[in-house]
C-alpha positions in Angstrom: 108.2 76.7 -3.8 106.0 77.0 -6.4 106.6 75.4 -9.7 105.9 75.8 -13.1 106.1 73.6 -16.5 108.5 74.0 -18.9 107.9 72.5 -22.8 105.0 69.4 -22.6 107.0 67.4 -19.6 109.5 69.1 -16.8 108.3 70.6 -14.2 110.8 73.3 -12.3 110.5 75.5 -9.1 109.5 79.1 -10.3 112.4 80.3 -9.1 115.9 79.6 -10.6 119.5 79.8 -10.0 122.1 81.4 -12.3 125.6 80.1 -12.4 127.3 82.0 -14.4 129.2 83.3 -11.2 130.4 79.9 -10.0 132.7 79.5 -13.5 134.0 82.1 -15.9 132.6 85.8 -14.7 133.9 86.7 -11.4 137.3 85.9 -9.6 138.4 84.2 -8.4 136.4 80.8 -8.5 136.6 79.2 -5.1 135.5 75.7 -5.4 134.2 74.9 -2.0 132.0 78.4 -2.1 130.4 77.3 -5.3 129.6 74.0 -4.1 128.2 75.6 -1.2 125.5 77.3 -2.9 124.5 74.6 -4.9 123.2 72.8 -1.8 122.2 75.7 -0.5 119.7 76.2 -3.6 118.7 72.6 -3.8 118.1 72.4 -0.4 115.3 75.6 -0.4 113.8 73.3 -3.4 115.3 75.1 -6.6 115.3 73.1 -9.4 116.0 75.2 -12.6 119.8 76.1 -12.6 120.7 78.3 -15.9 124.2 76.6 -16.8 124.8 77.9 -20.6 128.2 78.4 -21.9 129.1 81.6 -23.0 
């Protein structure tokens, strides 16, 4: 995974992960699932996950 700095310290993978689907924008939220993917994109190295509140 390749990575890339953000602001003057943190380094990320270049590749992030969106999680606006695991809360509030599609139904129905199933726990488990979510959780699921998590792993699954911290275990192929992702380290950016976009978690703002809408």
């Amino acid at each position: 995974m390749r990575h890339r700095t953000l602001g003057a310290r943190a380094e990320v993978a270049a590749i992030g992960h969106g999680t606006m689907g695991l809360t509030m924008a599609y139904e129905p939220i199933e726990a488990e699932a979510d959780i699921a993917a998590l792993r699954c994109t911290h275990d192929l190295g992702v380290t950016l996950s976009d978690i703002a509140e809408m």
